[in-house]
C-alpha positions in Angstrom: 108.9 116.6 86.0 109.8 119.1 88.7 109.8 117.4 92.3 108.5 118.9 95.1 110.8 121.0 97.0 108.8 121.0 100.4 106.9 118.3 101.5 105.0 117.2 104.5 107.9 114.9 106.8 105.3 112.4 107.8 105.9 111.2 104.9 109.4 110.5 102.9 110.4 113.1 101.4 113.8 115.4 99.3 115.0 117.5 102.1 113.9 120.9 101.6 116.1 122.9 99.1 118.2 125.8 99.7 120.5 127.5 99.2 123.6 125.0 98.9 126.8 126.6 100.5 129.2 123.8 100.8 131.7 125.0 104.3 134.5 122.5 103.4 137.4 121.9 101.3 137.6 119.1 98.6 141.1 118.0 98.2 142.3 115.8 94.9 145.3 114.2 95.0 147.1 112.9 92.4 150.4 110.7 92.4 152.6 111.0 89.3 151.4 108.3 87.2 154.2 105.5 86.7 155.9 105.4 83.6 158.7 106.0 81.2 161.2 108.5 82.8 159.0 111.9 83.5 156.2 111.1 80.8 154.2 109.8 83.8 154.2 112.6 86.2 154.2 115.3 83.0 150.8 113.4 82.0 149.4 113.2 85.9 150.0 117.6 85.9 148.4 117.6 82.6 145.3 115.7 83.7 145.0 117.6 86.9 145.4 120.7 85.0 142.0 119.7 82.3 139.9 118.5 85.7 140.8 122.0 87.8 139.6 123.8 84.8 135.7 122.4 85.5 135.9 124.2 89.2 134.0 127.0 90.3 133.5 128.7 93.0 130.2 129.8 92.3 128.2 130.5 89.7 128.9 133.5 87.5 128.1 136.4 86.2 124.3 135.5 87.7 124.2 133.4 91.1 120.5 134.4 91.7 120.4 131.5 94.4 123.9 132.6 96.3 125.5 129.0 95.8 128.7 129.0 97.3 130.8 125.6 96.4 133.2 126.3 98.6 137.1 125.2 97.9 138.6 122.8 95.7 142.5 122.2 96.3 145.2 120.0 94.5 147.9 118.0 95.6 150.8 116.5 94.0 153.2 113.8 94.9 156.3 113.2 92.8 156.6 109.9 94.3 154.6 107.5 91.5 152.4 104.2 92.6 151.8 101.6 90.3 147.3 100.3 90.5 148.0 97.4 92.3 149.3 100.2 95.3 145.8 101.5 95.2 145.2 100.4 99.1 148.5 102.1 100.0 147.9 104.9 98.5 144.3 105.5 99.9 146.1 105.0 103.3 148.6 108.0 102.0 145.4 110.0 101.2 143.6 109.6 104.4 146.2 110.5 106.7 146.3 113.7 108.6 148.5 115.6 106.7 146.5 115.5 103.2 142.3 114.0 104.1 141.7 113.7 100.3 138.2 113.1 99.1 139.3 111.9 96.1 142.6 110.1 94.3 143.5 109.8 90.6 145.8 107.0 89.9 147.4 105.8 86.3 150.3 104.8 84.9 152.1 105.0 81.2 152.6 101.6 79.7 154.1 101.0 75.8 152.7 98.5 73.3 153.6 97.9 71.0 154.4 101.2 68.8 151.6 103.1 71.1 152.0 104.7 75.0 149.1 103.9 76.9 147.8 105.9 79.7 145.2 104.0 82.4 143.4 105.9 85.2 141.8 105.4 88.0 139.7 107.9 90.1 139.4 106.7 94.1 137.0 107.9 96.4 138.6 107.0 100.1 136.4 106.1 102.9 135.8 108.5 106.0 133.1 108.5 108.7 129.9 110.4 108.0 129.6 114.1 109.2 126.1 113.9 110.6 127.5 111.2 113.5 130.4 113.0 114.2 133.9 111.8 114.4 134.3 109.1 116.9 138.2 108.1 117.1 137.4 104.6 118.9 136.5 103.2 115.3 139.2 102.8 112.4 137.8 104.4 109.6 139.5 108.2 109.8 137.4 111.3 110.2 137.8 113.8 107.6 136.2 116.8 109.3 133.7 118.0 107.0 130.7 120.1 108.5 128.5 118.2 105.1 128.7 114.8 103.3 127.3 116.6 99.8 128.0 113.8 97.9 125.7 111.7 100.3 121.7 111.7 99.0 119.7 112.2 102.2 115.7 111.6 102.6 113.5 112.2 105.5 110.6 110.7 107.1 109.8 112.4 110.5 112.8 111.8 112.8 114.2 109.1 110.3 116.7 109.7 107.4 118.3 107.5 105.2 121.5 108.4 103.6 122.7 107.0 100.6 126.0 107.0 99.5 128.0 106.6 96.0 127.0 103.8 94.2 131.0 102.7 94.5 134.3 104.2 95.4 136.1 103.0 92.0 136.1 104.4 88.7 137.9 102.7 85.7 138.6 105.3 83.0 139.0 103.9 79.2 143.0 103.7 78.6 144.2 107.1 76.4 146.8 106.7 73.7 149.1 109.5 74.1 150.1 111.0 70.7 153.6 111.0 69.6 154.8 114.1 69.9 153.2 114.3 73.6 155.3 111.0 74.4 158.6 112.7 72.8 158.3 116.1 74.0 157.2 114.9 78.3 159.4 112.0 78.2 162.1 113.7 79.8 161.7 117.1 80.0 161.1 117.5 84.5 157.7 119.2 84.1 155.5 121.5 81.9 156.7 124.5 80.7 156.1 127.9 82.3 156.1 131.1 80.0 155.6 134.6 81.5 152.8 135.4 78.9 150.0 133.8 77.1 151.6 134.4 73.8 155.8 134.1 74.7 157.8 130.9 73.5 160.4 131.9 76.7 160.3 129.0 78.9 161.4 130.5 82.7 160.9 127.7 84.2 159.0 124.0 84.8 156.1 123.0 87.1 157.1 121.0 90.3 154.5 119.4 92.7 153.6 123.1 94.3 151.3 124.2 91.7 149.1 127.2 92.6 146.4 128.1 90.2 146.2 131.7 89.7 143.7 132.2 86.2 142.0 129.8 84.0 141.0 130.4 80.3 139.4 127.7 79.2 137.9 129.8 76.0 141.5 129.9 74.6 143.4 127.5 72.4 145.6 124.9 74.4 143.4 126.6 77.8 146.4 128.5 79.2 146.5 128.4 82.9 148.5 130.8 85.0 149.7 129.5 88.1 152.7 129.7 90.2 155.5 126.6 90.9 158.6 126.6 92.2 159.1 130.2 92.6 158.2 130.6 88.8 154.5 132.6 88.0 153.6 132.4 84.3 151.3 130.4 82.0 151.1 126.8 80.9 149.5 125.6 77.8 147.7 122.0 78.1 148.6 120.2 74.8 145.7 117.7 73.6 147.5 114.5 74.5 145.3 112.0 72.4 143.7 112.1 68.9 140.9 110.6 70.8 138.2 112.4 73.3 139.0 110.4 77.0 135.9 110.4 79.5 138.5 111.2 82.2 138.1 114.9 82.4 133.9 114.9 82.4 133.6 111.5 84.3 136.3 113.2 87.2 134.9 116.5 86.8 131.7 115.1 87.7 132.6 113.4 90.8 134.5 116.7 92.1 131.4 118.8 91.6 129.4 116.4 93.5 131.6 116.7 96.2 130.8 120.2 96.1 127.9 120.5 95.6 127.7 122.4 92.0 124.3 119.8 90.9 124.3 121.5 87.4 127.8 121.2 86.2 128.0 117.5 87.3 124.6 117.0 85.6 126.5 118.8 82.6 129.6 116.4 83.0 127.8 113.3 83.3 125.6 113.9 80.2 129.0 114.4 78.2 130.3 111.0 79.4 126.6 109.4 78.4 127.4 111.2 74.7 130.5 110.2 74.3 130.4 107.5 71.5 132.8 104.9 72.9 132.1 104.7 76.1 132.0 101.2 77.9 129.3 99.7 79.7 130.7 99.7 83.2 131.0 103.5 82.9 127.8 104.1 81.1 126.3 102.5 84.4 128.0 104.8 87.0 126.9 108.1 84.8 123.5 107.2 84.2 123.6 106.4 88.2 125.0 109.7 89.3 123.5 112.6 86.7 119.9 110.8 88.3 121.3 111.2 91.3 121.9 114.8 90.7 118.6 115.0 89.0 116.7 114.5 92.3 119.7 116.9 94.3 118.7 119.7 91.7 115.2 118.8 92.7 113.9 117.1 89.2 112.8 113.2 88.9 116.0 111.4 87.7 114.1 107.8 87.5 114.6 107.3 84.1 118.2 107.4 84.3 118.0 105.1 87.2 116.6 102.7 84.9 118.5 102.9 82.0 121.5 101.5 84.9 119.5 99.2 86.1 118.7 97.7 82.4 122.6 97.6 81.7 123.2 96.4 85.0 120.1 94.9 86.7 122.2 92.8 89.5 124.5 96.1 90.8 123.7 96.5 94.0 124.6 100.2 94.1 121.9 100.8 91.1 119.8 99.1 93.2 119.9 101.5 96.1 120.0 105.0 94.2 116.6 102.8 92.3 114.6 102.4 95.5 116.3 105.9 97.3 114.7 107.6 93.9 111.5 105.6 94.2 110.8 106.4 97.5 111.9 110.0 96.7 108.8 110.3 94.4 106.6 109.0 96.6 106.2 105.6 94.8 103.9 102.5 95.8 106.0 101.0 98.7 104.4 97.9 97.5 106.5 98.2 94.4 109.3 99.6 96.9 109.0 96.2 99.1 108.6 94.4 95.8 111.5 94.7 94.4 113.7 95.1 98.0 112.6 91.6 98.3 113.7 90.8 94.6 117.0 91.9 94.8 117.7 91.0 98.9 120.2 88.6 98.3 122.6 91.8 96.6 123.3 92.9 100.1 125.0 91.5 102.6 123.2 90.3 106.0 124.2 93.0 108.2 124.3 95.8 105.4 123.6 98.8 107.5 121.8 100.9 104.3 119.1 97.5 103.4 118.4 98.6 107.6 118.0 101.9 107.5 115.9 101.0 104.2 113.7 99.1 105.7 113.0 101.2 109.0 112.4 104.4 106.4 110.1 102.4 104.4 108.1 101.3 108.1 108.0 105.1 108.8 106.7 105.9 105.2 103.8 103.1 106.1 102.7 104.5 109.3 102.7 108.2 108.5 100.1 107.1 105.3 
């Protein structure tokens, strides 16, 4: 069912749709991944390569609504981190120099006869763009003009913001094939051929990559970019017999960050078809692709529920459940109902339960 795009703000309501030009840069970093000799920081490049080929800038050939998602930009860091580093790298990430919105951490581990690769996506903390960056507080200010990937509602002079349900995502470990582990093992970077079709090998990426031409219709998706001094084309081998969630499930998050509502509904609904896909996971996709549901202006409820079935004590679920609720214009006795069954999820002084609360007292005296 097609939610209202405009709505009388005496009541709660979507903010009004437009269209959605998002002014800021998101920035990815990713550390090489630790592991045997260079198969860890081969397989981190190859990864980054798969997720900058979901980007966009806008939609084409038609862009009938003038959507503009504005940049996406990569970093690299030769330097690996092991996942217990996670908190030292997120402190890496939010410094001045680099303000990433998001961090993809793994490592390569053997066992047995089999190389194992486990990622993590992190989403690092900054202050909130609509109060402004106030340098008396310790969490850093990233500067961006919008907070996309935060769900906003309004009720006369009140909003409530609502942010990811979490700032962790565990990807399902990928078994490397065999001949990805022999060929990246020790070779310093992928190779770089001056055409799409050459064998010649002028040189190897480094941690400068600059993406130049994707062409993700081809076999292997050769990308052209440009490292260390060398401008050519680099094939991404398929490094596991198996399908990994990592490229839709990341994908997904990036375009949420920038705003592009129907390619992360697109990614998420690959991660929900994806066979063997855990439970954990299964929660955070059904949570987000509603989430977009509602941003595209569409009642995403029913995927709100399916999380909250899996997962009916996650707080996070909770709050995208009664955001979405509210967002429909549901009974606020069914609201307050189950706020009040599912309280003691939240801490005391959980500034979002607050804001909840005053939000749901505005909807009750405009009605």
């Amino acid at each position: 069912m097609r939610v209202l795009l405009y709505c009388l703000c005496l009541t709660g309501c979507l903010l009004p749709l437009k269209a959605q030009i998002n002014p800021d840069q998101i920035t990815v970093f990713f550390p090489a991944f630790t592991g045997q000799g260079a198969l860890g920081q081969n397989v981190s490049t190859v990864l980054s390569l798969q997720l900058a080929q979901t980007t966009r800038k806008k939609p084409w050939p038609h862009n009938p609504k003038s959507l503009d998602f504005g940049r996406g930009m990569f970093k690299w860091d030769v330097a690996a981190y092991s996942m217990s580093q996670y908190k030292q790298v997120i402190g890496i990430a939010q410094s001045s120099k680099l303000l990433a919105q998001m961090i993809v951490l793994g490592n390569t581990q053997q066992f047995g006869s089999e190389v194992v690769v486990e990622v993590d996506v992190l989403l690092p903390s900054y202050q909130s763009s609509h109060k402004g960056c106030d340098f008396n507080v310790k969490q850093p200010c990233d500067f961006r003009q919008k907070n996309l990937e935060v769900w906003p509602l309004v009720c006369g002079q009140h909003k409530l913001y609502t942010q990811l349900p979490r700032r962790r995502y565990n990807m399902a470990g990928i078994v490397l094939d065999e001949d990805v582990v022999a060929r990246f093992r020790n070779v310093k970077g992928l190779p770089i051929t001056p055409t799409i079709e050459s064998k010649e090998v002028i040189g190897y990426t480094g941690d400068d990559l600059q993406f130049l031409e994707f062409n993700r219709s081809l076999p292997n998706a050769p990308t052209k970019l440009r490292s260390k001094g060398n401008e050519g084309y680099v094939s991404l081998p398929k490094i596991s017999k198996h399908n990994s969630e990592f490229t839709d499930m990341a994908g997904g998050l990036f375009q949420v960050f920038r705003g592009d509502w129907q390619e992360a509904h697109n990614s998420f609904s690959r991660v929900l078809n994806n066979p063997v896909i855990r439970i954990p996971l299964k929660v955070d996709a059904y949570l987000l692709r509603g989430m977009v549901q509602f941003r595209r202006g569409y009642n995403g409820l029913s995927d709100f529920s399916q999380a909250v079935g899996l997962a009916p004590y996650d707080v996070g679920a909770i709050r995208y459940q009664l955001t979405g609720m509210l967002a429909m214009g549901d009974s606020l006795d069914t609201v307050k109902q189950i706020l009040n069954e599912k309280r003691f999820l939240f801490e005391t002084d959980d500034e979002w339960l607050k804001n909840m609360e005053n939000f749901v007292a505005c909807r009750a005296n405009a009605s």
